[in-house]
N, C-alpha and C positions, 0 to 999 in steps of 0.2 A: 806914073800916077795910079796906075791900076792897081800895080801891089800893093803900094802905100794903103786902098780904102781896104783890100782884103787885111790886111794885119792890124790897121786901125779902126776896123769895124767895130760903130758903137751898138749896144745891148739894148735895144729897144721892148723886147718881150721876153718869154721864157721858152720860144722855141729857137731865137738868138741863144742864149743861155745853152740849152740843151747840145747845140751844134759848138760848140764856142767849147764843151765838156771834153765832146767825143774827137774832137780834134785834140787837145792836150791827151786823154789818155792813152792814142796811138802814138804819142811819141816819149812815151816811158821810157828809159837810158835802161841798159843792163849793164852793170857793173863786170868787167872785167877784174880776172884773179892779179895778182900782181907777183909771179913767181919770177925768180932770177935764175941764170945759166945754172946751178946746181941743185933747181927743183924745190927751192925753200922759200917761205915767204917772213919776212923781218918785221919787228914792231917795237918801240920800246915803252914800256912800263913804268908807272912810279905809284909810289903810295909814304906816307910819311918824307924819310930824308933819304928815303931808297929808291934806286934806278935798277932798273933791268932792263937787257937788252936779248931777245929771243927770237931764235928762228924756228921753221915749224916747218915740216918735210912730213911726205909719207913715210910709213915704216908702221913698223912692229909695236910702237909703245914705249919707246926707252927715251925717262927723260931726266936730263944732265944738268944740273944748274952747279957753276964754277968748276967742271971737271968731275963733280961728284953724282952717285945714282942720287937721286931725288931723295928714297929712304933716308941716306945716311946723311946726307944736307941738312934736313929739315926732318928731325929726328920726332918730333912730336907729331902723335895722327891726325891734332887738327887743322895743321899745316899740309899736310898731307891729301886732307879730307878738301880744302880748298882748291887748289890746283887739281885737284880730280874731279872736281863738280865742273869746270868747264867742259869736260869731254864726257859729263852726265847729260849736262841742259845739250847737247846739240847732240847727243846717240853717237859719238867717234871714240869709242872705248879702243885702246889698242892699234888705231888704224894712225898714227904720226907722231914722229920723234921729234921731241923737244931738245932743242941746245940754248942754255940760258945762263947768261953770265949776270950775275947781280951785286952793288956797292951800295955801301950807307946802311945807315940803320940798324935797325936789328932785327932780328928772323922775323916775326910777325909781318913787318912793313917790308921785308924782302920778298915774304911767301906772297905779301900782296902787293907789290910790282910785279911780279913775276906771274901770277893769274891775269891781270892789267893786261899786262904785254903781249902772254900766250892767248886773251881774248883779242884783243886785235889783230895778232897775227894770225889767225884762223879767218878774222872776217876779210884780211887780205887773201889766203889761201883759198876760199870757199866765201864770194858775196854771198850764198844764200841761205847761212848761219847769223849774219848781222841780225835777224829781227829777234832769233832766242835767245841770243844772248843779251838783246841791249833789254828785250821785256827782263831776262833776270838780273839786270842791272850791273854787269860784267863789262861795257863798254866807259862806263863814266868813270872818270878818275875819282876815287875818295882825297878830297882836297882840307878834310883835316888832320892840323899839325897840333905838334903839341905845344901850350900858351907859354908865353915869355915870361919869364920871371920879372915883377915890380920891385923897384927899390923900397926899403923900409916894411918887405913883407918877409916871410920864410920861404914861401915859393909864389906859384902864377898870382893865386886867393888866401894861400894860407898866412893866418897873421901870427904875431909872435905873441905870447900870453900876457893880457893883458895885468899887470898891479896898480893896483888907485892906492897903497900906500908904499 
């Protein structure tokens, strides 16, 4: 009966409150890394009709998506520029090897699975990267696709031209 009123103590004032504070904020959780027997931490990615699946390891900087260096993948540098802004927003320039296998789609929607993925698995690798990258908005899936095509249109909006004679 006793612990019962300690846990279901009602908030009569504001130094109830104040006390009621200081107790949840000593019991903060610290997220543990989630690394497997080979040192890497896993995540999978998506963006458009593309999936990626990435692992994320210390190392040198060398990173492989479907076998290939990154360069020659994702031959355009704004492709490029993307998946190197996540190791801009958190300062780990050089400091982990990416392996990232990626399907679907096409390069744009691969390069962005594959940032997706490489952001989550960093915030598995290192909890204490989560809050820079979700502020630069590298945690949330971008969930648009592209519009279905309507019968008796040309495409999603586009209609066919119209003649009145």
């Amino acid at each position: 009966m006793a612990e019962e009123n300690i846990e279901t103590k009602e908030i009569n004032n504001l130094s109830d409150l104040s006390q009621l504070s200081e107790v949840q904020e000593s019991a903060v959780v610290v997220k543990e890394p989630k690394i497997d027997a080979l040192g890497r931490s896993y995540a999978t990615g998506r963006r458009k009709e593309s999936t990626a699946r990435v692992w994320v390891k210390r190392g040198s900087g060398k990173m492989q998506i479907n076998g290939k260096d990154m360069n020659s993948y994702f031959a355009r540098p704004v492709l490029q520029m993307l998946l190197n802004f996540v190791f801009e927003v958190t300062d780990r320039k050089d400091q982990f090897d990416v392996m990232a296998t990626v399907k679907g789609g096409g390069l744009s929607g691969q390069a962005g699975a594959v940032r997706h993925g490489l952001s989550r698995a960093l915030t598995l690798f290192e909890p204490d990267l989560r809050k820079p990258l979700k502020v630069a908005g590298m945690l949330t899936r971008d969930s648009r696709v592209v519009e279905r095509k309507k019968y008796g249109r040309a495409k999603a909006r586009k209609s066919f031209q119209f003649s009145k004679r």
